[in-house]
C-alpha positions in Angstrom: 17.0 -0.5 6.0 14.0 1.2 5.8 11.7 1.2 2.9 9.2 3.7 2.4 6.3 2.6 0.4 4.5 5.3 -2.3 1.0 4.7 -2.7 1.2 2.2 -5.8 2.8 -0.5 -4.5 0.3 -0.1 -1.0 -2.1 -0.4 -4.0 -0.6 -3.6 -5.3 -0.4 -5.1 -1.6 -3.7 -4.0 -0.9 -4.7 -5.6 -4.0 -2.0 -8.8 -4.1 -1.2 -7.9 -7.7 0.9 -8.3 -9.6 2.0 -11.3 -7.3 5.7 -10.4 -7.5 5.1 -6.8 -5.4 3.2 -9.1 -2.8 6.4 -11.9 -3.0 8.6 -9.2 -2.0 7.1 -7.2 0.6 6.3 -10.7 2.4 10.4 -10.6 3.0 10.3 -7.2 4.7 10.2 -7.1 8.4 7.4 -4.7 9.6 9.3 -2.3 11.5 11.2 -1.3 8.5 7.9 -0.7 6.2 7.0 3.2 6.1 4.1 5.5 3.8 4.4 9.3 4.0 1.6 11.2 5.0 0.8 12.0 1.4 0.6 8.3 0.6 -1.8 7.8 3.7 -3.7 10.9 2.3 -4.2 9.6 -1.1 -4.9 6.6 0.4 -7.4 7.9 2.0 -8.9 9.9 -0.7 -8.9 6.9 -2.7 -11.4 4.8 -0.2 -13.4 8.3 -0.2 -13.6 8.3 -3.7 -14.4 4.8 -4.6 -17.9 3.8 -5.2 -17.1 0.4 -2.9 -15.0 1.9 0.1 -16.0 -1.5 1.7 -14.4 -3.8 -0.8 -10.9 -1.9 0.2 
């Protein structure tokens, strides 16, 4: 199975909270871990946007 991440939960993982989205993704294999362009994009913005890209 193949689970395709939206940008919150990268959020959550980036930021290992709330624990219980970290717990979980720790049990996925990462070949079947996926983000759509859009999430990358936002993703992306978001860094852009922030006022400490390095912290990310």
């Amino acid at each position: 199975m193949t689970y395709l991440l939206d940008t919150n939960i990268c959020i959550y993982i980036i930021k290992r909270k709330p624990a219980i989205v970290l717990e979980k993704f720790s049990r996925i294999t990462l070949g079947s871990v996926a983000i759509s362009t859009i999430t990358l994009a936002e993703l992306e913005y978001g860094v852009r946007k922030s006022t400490n890209p390095e912290k990310i």
